[in-house]
LUMLUM-874887 format. One record per residue: residue number from 0; residue in three letters; x negated, y negated, z negated of N, C-alpha, C in turn. Coordinates in steps of 0.1 Angstrom, whole numbers, m for minus. Each point is the difference from the previous one (the first is absolute). Layout:
BEGIN
<num: NUM | residuo: Ala | n.east: X | n.north: Y | n.up: Z | ca.east: X | ca.north: Y | ca.up: Z | c.east: X | c.north: Y | c.up: Z> .
...
REM end
This chain:
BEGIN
<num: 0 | residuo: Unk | n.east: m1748 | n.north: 68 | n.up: m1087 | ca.east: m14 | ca.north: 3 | ca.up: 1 | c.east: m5 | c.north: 7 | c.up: m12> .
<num: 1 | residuo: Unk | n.east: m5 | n.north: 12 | n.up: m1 | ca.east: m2 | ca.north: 5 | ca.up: m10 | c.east: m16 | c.north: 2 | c.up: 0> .
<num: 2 | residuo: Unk | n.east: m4 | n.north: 3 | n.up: 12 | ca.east: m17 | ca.north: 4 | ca.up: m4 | c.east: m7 | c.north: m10 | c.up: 11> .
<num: 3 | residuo: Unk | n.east: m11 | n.north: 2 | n.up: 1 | ca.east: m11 | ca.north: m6 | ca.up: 12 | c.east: 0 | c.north: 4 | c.up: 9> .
<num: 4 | residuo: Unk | n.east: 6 | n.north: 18 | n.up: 0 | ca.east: m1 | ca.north: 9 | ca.up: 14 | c.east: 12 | c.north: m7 | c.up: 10> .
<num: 5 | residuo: Unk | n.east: 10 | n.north: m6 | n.up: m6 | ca.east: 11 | ca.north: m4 | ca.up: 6 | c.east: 1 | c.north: m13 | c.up: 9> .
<num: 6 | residuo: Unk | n.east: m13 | n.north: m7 | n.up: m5 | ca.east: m4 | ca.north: m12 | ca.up: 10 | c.east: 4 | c.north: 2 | c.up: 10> .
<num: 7 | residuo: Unk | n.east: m16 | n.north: 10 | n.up: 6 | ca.east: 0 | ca.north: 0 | ca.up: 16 | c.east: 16 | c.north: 6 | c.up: 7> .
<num: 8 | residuo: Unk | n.east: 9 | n.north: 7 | n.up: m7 | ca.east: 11 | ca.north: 8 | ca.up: 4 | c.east: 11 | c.north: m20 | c.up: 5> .
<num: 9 | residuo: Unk | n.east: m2 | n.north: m3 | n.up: m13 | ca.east: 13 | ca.north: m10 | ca.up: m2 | c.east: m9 | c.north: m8 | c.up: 10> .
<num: 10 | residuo: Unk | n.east: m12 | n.north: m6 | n.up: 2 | ca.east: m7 | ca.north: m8 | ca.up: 11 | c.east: 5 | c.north: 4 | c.up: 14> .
<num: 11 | residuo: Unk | n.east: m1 | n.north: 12 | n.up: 4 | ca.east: 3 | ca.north: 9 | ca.up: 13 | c.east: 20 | c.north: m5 | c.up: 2> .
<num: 12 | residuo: Unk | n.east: 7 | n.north: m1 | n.up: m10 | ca.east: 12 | ca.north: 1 | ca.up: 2 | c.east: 3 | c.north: m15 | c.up: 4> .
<num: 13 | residuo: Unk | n.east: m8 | n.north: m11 | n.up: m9 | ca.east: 6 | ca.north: m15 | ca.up: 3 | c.east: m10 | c.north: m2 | c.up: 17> .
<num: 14 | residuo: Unk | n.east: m9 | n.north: 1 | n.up: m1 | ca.east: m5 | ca.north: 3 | ca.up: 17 | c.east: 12 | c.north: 4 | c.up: 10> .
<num: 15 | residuo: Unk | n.east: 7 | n.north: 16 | n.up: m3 | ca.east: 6 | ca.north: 1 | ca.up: 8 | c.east: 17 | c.north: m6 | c.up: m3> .
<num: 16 | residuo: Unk | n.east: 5 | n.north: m8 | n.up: m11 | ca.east: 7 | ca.north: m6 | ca.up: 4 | c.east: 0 | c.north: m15 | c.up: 7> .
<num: 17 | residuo: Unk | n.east: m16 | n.north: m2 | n.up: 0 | ca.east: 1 | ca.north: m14 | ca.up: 6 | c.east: m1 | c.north: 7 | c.up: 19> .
<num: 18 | residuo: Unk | n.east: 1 | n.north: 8 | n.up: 1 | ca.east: m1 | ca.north: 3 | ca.up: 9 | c.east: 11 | c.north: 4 | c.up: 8> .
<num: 19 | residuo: Unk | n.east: 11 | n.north: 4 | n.up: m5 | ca.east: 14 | ca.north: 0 | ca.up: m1 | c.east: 9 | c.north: m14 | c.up: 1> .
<num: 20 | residuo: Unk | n.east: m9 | n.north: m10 | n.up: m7 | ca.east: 5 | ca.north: m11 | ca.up: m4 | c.east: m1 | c.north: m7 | c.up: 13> .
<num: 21 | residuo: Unk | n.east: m11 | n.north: 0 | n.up: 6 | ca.east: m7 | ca.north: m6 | ca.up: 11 | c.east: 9 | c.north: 3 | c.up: 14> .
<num: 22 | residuo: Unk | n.east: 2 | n.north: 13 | n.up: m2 | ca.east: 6 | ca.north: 8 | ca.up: 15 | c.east: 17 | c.north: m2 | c.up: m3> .
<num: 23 | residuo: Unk | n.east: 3 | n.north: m2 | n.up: m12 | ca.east: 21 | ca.north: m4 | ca.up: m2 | c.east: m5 | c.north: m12 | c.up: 6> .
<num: 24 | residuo: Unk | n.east: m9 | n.north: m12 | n.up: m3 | ca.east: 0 | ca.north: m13 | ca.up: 3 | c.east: 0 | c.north: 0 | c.up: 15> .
<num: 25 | residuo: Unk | n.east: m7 | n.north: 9 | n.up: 8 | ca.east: 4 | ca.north: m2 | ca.up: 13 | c.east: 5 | c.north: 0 | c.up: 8> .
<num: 26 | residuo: Unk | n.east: 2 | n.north: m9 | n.up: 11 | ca.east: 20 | ca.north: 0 | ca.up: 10 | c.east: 4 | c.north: 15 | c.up: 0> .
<num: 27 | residuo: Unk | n.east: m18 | n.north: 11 | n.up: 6 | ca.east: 11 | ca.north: 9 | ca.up: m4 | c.east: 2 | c.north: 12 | c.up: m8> .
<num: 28 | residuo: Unk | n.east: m3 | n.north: m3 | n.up: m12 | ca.east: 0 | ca.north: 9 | ca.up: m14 | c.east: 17 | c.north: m7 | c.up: m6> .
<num: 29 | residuo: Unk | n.east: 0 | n.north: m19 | n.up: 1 | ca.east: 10 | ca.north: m5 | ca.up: 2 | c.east: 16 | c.north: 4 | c.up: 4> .
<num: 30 | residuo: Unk | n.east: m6 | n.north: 4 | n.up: 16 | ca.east: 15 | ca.north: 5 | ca.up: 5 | c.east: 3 | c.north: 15 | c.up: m1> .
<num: 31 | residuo: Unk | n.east: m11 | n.north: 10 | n.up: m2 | ca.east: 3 | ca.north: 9 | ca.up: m5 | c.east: 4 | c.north: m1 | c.up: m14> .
<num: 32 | residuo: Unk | n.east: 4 | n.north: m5 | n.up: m6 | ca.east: 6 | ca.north: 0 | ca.up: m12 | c.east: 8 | c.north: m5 | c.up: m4> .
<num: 33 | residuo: Unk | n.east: 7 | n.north: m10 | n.up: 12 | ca.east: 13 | ca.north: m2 | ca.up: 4 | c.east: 12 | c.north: 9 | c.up: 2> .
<num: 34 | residuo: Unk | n.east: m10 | n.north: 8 | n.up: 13 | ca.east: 3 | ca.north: 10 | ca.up: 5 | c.east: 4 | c.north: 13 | c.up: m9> .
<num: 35 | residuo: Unk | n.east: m7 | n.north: 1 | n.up: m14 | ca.east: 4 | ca.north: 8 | ca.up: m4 | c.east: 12 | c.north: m3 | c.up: m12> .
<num: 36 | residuo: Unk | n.east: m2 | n.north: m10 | n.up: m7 | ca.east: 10 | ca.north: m4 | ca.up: m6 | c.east: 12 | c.north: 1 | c.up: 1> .
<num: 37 | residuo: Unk | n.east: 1 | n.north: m7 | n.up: 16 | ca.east: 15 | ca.north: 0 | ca.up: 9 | c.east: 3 | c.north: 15 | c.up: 4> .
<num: 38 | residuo: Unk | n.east: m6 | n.north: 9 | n.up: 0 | ca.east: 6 | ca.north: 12 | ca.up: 4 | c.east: 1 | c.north: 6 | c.up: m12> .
<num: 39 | residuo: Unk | n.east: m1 | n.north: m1 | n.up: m14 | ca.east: m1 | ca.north: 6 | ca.up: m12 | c.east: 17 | c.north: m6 | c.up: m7> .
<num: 40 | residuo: Unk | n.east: 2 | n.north: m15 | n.up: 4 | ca.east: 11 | ca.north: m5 | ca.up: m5 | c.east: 16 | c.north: 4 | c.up: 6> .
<num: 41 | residuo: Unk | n.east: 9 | n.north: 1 | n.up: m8 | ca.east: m1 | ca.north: m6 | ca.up: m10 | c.east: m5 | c.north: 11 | c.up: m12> .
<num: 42 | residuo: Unk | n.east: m6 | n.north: m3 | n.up: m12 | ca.east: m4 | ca.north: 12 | ca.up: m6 | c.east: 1 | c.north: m6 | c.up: m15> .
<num: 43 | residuo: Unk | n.east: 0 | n.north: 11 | n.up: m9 | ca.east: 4 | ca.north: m7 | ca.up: m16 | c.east: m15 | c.north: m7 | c.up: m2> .
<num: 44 | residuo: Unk | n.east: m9 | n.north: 3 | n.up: m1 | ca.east: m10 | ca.north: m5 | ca.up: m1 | c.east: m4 | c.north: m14 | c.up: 3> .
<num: 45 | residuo: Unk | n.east: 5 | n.north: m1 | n.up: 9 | ca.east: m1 | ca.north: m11 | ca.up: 9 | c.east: 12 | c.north: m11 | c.up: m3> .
<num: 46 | residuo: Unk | n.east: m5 | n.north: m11 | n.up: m11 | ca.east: 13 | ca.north: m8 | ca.up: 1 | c.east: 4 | c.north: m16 | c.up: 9> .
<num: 47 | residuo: Unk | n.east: 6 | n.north: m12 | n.up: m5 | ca.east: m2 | ca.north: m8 | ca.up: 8 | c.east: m17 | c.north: m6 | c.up: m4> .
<num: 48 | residuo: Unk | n.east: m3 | n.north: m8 | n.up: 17 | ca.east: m15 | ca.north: m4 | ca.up: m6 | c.east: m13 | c.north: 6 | c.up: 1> .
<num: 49 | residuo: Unk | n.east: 1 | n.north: 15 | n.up: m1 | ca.east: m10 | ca.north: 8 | ca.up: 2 | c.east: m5 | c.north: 1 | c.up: 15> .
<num: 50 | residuo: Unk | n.east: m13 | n.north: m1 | n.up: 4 | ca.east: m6 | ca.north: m6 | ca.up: 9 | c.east: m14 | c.north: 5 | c.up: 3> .
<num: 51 | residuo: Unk | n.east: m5 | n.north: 5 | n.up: 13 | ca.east: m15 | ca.north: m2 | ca.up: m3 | c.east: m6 | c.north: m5 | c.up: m8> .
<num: 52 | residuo: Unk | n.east: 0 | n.north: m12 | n.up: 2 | ca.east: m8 | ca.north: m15 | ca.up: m7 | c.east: m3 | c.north: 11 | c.up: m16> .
<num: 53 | residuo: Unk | n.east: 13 | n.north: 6 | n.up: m1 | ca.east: m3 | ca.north: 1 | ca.up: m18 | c.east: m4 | c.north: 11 | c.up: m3> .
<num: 54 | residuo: Unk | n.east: m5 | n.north: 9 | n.up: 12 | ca.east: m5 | ca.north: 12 | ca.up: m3 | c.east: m15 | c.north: m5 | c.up: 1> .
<num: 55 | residuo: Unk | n.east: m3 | n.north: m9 | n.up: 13 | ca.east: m11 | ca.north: m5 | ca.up: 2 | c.east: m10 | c.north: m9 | c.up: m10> .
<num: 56 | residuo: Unk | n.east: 11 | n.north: m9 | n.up: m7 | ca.east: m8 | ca.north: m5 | ca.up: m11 | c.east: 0 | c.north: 8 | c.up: m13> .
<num: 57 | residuo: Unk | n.east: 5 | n.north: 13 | n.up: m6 | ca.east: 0 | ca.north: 8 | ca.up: m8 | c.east: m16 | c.north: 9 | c.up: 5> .
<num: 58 | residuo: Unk | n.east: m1 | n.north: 7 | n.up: 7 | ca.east: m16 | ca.north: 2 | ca.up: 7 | c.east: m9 | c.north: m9 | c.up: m4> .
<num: 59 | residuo: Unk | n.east: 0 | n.north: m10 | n.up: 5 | ca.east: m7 | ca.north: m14 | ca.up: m2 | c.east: m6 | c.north: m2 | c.up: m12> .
<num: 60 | residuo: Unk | n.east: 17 | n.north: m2 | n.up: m10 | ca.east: m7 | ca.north: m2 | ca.up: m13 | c.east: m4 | c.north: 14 | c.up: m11> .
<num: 61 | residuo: Unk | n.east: 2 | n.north: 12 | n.up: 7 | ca.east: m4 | ca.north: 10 | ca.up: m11 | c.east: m13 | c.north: 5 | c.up: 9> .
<num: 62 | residuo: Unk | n.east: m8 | n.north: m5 | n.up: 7 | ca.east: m15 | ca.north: m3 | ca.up: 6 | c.east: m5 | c.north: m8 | c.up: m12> .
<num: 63 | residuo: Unk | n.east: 9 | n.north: m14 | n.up: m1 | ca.east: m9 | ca.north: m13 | ca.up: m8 | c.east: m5 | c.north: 5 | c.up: m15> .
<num: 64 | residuo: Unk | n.east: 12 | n.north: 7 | n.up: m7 | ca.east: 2 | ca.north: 6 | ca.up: m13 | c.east: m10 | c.north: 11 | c.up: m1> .
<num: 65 | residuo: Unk | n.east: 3 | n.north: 7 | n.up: 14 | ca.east: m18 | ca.north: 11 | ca.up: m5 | c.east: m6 | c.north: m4 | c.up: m3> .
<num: 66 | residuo: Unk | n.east: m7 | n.north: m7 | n.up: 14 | ca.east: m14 | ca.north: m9 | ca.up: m4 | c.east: m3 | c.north: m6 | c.up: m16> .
<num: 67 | residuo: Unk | n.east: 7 | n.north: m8 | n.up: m5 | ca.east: 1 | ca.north: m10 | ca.up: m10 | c.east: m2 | c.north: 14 | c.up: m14> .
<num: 68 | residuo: Unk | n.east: 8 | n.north: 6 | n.up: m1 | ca.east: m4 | ca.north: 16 | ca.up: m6 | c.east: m13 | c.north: 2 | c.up: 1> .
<num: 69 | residuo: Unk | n.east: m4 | n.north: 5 | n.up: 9 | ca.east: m17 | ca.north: 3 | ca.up: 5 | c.east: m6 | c.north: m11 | c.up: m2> .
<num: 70 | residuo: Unk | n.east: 1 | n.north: m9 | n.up: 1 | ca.east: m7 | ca.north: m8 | ca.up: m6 | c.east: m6 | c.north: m3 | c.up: m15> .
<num: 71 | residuo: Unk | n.east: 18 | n.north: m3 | n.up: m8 | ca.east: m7 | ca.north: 2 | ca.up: m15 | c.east: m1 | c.north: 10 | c.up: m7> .
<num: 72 | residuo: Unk | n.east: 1 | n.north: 14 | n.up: 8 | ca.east: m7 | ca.north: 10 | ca.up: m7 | c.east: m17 | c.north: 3 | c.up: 3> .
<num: 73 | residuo: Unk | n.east: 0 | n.north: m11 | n.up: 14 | ca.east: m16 | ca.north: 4 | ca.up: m6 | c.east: m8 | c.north: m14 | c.up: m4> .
<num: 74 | residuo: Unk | n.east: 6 | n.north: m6 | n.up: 2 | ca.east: m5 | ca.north: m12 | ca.up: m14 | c.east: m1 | c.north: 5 | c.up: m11> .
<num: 75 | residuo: Unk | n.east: 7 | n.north: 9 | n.up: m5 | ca.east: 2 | ca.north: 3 | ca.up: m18 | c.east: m12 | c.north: 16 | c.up: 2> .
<num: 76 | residuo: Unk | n.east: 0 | n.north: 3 | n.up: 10 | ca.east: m9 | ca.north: 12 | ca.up: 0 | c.east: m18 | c.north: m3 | c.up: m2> .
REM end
């Protein structure tokens, strides 16, 4: 975060990853991402373990980390 203008930009982005976050969590944001994992594998990228779930909660928590950002940059502002 470098300026104030960047608020409303980084605000707009954790919005729309909770929004992302919301629609992976559903049966079917869920099975499409099943669906795409299993047609991607096997792939280097992809080792054992790797899973929705962990793309899903990687979204999840880089939403929480904006916020928490935006937050104490405008406490200090």
């Amino acid at each position: 975060m470098t300026s104030r203008r960047d608020i409303p930009w980084l605000t707009g982005l954790a919005d729309t990853l909770a929004e992302v976050d919301q629609f992976l969590r559903s049966p079917q944001g869920h099975a499409a991402l099943n669906e795409y994992y299993a047609a991607r594998s096997p792939s280097p990228c992809l080792g054992p373990g790797i899973e929705p779930g962990n793309l899903i909660d990687a979204v999840g928590f880089t939403e929480l980390w904006l916020r928490s950002k935006i937050t104490r940059h405008a406490q200090r502002s």
